[in-house]
Every structure is written in structure tokens, then in C-alpha cells.
C-alpha positions in Angstrom: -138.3 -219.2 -15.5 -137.1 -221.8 -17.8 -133.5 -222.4 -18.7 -132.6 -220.4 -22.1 -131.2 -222.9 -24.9 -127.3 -223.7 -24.9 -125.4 -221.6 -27.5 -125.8 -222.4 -31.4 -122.9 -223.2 -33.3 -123.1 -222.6 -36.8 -120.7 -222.8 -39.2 -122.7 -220.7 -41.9 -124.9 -217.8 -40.6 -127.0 -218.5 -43.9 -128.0 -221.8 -42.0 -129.7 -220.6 -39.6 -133.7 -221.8 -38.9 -136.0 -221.5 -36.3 -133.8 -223.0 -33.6 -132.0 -219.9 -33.7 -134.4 -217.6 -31.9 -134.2 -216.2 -28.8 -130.1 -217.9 -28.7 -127.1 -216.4 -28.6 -125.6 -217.7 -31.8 -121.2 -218.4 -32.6 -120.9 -218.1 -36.5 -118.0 -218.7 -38.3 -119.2 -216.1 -41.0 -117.2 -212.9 -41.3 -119.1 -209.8 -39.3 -120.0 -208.0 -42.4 -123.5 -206.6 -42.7 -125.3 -209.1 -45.2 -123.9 -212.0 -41.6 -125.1 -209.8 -39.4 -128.5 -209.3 -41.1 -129.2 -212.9 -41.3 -128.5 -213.0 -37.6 -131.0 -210.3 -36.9 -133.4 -211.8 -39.4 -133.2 -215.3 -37.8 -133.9 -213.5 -34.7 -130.8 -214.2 -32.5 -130.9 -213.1 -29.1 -127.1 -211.9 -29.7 -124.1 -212.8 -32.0 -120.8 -213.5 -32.3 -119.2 -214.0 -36.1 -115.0 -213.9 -36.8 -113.3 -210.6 -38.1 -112.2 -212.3 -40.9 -108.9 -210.1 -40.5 -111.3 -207.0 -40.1 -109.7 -206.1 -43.7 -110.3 -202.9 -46.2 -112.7 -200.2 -44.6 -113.1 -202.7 -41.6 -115.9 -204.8 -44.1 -114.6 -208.0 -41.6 -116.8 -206.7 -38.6 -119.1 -203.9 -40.3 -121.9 -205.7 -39.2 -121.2 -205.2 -35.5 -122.3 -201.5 -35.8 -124.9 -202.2 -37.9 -126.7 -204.6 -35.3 -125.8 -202.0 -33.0 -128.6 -199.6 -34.8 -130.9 -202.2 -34.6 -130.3 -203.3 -30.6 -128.4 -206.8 -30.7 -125.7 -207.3 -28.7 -122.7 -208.5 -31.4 -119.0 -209.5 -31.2 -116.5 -211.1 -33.4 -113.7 -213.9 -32.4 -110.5 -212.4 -34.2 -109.4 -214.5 -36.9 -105.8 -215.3 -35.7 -107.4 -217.3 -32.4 -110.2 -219.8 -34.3 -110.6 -220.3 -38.0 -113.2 -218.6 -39.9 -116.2 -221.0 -41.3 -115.7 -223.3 -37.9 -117.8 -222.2 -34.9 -116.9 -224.7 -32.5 -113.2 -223.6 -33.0 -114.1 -220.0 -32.3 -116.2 -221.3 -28.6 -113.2 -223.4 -27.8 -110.5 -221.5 -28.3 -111.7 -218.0 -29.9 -111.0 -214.8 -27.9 -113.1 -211.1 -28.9 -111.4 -208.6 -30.7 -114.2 -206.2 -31.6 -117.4 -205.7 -29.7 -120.7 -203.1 -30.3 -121.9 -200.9 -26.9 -124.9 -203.6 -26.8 -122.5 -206.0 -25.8 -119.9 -203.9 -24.0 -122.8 -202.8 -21.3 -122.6 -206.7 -21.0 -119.1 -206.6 -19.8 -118.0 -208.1 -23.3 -114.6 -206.8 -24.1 -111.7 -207.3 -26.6 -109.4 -210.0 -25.3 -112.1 -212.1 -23.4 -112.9 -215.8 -24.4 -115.3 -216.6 -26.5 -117.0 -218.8 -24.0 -116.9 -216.6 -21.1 -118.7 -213.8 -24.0 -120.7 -216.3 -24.9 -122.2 -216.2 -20.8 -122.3 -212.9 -20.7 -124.5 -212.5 -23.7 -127.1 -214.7 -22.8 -128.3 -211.5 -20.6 -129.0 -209.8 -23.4 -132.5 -208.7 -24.6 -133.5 -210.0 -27.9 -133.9 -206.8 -30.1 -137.2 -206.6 -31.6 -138.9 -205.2 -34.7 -138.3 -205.0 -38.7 -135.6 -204.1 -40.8 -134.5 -202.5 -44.0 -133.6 -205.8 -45.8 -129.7 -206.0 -46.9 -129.1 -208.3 -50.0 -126.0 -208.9 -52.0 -125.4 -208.7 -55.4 -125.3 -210.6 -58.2 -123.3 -209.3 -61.8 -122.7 -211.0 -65.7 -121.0 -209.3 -67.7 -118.9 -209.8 -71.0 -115.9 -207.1 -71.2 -114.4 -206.3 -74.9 -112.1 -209.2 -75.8 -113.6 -212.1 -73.1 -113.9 -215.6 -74.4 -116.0 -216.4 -71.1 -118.4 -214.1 -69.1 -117.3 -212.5 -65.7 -119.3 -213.5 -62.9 -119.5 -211.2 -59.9 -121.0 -212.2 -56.6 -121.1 -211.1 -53.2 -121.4 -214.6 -52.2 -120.1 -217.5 -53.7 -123.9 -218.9 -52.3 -125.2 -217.0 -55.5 -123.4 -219.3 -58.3 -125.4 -220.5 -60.4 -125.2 -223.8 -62.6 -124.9 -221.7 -65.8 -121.6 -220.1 -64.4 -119.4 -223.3 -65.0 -116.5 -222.6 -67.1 -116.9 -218.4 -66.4 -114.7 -216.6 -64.5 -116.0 -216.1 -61.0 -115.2 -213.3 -58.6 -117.1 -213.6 -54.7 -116.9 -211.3 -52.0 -116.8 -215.1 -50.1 -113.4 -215.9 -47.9 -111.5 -218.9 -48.9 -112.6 -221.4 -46.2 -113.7 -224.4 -46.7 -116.6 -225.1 -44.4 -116.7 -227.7 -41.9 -113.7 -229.3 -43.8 -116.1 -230.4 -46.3 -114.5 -230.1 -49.7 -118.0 -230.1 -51.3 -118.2 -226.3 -49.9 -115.2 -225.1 -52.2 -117.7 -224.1 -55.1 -120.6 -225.2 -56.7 -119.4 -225.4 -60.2 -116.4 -225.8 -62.3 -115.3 -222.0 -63.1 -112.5 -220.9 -65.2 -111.2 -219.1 -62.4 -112.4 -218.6 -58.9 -111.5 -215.4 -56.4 -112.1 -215.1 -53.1 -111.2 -213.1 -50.1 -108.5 -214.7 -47.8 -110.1 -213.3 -44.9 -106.4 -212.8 -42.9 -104.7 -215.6 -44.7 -104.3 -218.8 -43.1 -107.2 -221.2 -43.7 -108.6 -218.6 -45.6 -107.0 -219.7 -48.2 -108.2 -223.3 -47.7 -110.4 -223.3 -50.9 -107.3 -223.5 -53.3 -105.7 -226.6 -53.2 -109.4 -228.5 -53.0 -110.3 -226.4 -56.1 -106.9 -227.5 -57.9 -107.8 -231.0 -57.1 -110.7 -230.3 -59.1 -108.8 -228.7 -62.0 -110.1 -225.3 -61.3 -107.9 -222.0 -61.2 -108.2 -220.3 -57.7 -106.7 -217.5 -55.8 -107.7 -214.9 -52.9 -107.0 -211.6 -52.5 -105.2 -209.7 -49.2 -108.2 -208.9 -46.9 -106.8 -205.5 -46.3 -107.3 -204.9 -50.1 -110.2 -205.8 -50.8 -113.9 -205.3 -48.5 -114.7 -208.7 -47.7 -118.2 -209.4 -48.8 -118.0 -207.0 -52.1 -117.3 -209.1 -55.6 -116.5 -205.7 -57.1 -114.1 -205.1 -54.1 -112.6 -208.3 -55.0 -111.9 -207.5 -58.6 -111.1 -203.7 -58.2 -109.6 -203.4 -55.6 -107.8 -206.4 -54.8 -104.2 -207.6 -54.8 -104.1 -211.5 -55.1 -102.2 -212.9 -52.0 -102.0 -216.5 -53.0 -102.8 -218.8 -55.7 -103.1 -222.7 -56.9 -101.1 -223.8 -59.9 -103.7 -223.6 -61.9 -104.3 -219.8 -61.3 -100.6 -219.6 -61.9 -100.8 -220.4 -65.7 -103.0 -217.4 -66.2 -100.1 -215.5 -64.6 -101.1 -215.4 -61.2 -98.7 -214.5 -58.5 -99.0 -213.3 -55.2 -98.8 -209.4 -55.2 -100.6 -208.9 -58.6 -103.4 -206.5 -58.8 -106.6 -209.1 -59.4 -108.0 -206.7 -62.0 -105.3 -207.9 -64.1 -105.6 -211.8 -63.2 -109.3 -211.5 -63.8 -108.0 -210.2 -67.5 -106.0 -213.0 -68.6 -108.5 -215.5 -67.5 -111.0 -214.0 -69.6 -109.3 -213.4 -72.6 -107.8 -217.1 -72.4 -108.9 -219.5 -74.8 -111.9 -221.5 -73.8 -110.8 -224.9 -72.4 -112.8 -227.0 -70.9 -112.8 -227.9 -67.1 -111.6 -230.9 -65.2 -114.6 -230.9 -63.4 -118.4 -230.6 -64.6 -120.6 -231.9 -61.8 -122.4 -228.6 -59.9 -120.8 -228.5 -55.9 -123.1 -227.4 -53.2 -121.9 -224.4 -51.4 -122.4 -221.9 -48.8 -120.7 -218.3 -48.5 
């Protein structure tokens, strides 16, 4: 029998192609569902994504019981060991802090490295068969007294060009991928929210976006379900902020509801930056 291919690092689930079948793929997504789907979809042998701080309803690593249901063997890498958005972090020096049964009757466990999990999994069975597609959501909407529109979305993937100067609110976490700045956001919003997915480099997104003139703060994973735009803006508590941010009033323990508020009923000024960023979630 052939030898299987080496582990795929990838720093974005969403960028996974072809090459990922049949592998056991490290992801330095978050373990929510919408991850985990794309996993399944791209037809992973088995999967390991970060916890992202596991955060409000466990929405950090609800995707490991979800691929449970559908027969993949899943872990996460918890966020204080390796940095979320960097895969090769989370092989090197990530260790498991949440695993489904699929790879527990692998001998994965909390507290093993994410190298030696990574071994282990490559004797699981590639699950086969459809199905139900997940998707995330996208929401414009203009509240009494906005000079802007707010811009909901589960992933900050789903801005769109028309969303400069808006106020945007992502289920994303505040990583910047890969170190590459051009990740931060695709365009120049009024304000940007995101989920700080345990703090840390979760935050990373703010002071790239303040070099760019664009307000930016993150809410406390435990507040808000990573992955959820409306969580974000509902439920969250903002945890830290750019300077920006901080002239709409911004301040770590504020409800983001009310952050979201003043930003929209700010008058319209125009951004530093105009040019549309590429960006994953």
C-alpha cells in the first residue's frame, strides 16, 4: 500500500482544494461548524482546527461534535499553546484540548501534542457520504438614526466592496493570517468587530487596521459565539480596541451593542483608506 500524503497545513480551512482529500488536515480556523463543514466538504480524512478560546456556548469547537455525526475524526489545538490563523504553529508546538469519540477511539486525548495527534489520526477512515450544507449569513440593515448601514457577517470572507465606509460586524477572530496584513479586511469600514478568539493575537487585526485609519475592536470570546455576526453585536462585550475605535467611545468592557451605536449614528467621514483588501475569515 502506498504511503498516505504528509499532513496539510492550512492556515484558512476556506482554502482548502483537492489536495486535501483523503489527508488529515491542521487548520488554524476556529472548530465552529461552518470550519468544520468545509473540512468534511473538502473531504479530509480527519481534522484538527484551534478552540479559539472555546468561548460563549462552546461556538470555539462546536464543530467537533458536529463532524462527530457525520464520522470524521476532529480535534482542536487549544488557543493558549499555538496562535489561531497559523497551522504550522499549532503542529509545532500545539497541544489538544478537545477531541470527538472518532478521534478518542484513536487514542487522541486532551493534553497530547499536536504532532503525535496528528500520527494517530492518519488511521482514521475517511467518512463518506453527503451532507446538509451549513452556510453563514450575511445582513444590511439601516437602524432609525444611522448615517451608515450595519453590515453583519458571519465571516469577514463575505465583505463585499460596497461595505466600505459601513459599520461591519463578523463572527471572524481578530487574526491576522499568515502575518499578512492584507488579511485584516477587505475594505475600509467605519468600524470593524471581531471575535478575539481568547485574546492574544486574536486581537492582531487592530493595530494593522489603525494603520489603515479604520476603527477596530473585538469582543471577549466568552461573550460572544464565535462565528455569529449577530452574537458579535448582541451579545458581545468589547475586550480591546484601536484608537480609532476609541473616539466613538470604545473601551474595553462596553457592551458592543452600544459601540456599534455610536458608530452608526457618527457623522459620515470619510476613510483613510479606499483600496478593497483581500481577506479570508
Amino acid at each position: 500500500m502506498p504511503d498516505r500524503a504528509p499532513v496539510l497545513l492550512a492556515d484558512s480551512v476556506t482554502k482548502l482544494g483537492p489536495e486535501a482529500a483523503g489527508r488529515v488536515v491542521v487548520s488554524g480556523s476556529h472548530g465552529g461548524r461552518y470550519a468544520a463543514y468545509l473540512a468534511f466538504r473538502a473531504g479530509c480524512r480527519a481534522v484538527i482546527l484551534n478552540d479559539a478560546g472555546i468561548g460563549l456556548d462552546a461556538a470555539g469547537i462546536g464543530g467537533l461534535e458536529w463532524l462527530e455525526a457525520q464520522g470524521m475524526a476532529a480535534a482542536s489545538v487549544d488557543h493558549r499553546s499555538a496562535d489561531i490563523g497559523d497551522a504550522r504553529a499549532m503542529l509545532e508546538r500545539g497541544w489538544i484540548s478537545y477531541v470527538n469519540a472518532g478521534a478518542a477511539r484513536l487514542g487522541v486525548r486532551p493534553g497530547m501534542a499536536c504532532a503525535e495527534a496528528v500520527g494517530r489520526l492518519e488511521q482514521a477512515n475517511p467518512p463518506g457520504g453527503a451532507c446538509d450544507k451549513v452556510t453563514e449569513a450575511r445582513q444590511v440593515l439601516t437602524p432609525a438614526g444611522a448615517t451608515c448601514r450595519l453590515v453583519l457577517v458571519d465571516s469577514a470572507g463575505l465583505v463585499q466592496p460596497e461595505d466600505a465606509g459601513q459599520v461591519v460586524v463578523t463572527g471572524s477572530h481578530g487574526a491576522v493570517f499568515g502575518g499578512d496584513p492584507a488579511n485584516a479586511l477587505k475594505v475600509a469600514a467605519r468600524l470593524a468587530l471581531f471575535n478575539d478568539a481568547g485574546g492574544g493575537v486574536g486581537q492582531g487585526r487592530l493595530p494593522v487596521l489603525e494603520s489603515r485609519g479604520i476603527a477596530a475592536a473585538t469582543v471577549a470570546a466568552h461573550s460572544a459565539r464565535i462565528g455569529d455576526a449577530r452574537s458579535t453585536w448582541e451579545d458581545g462585550v468589547i475586550s480591546a480596541c484601536n484608537s480609532r475605535a476609541e473616539a466613538f467611545g470604545a473601551r474595553a468592557g462596553m457592551a458592543a451593542r452600544d459601540l456599534v451605536q455610536a458608530a452608526l449614528e457618527a457623522e459620515n467621514t470619510d476613510s483613510a483608506d479606499k483600496a478593497p483588501r483581500q481577506g479570508r475569515i
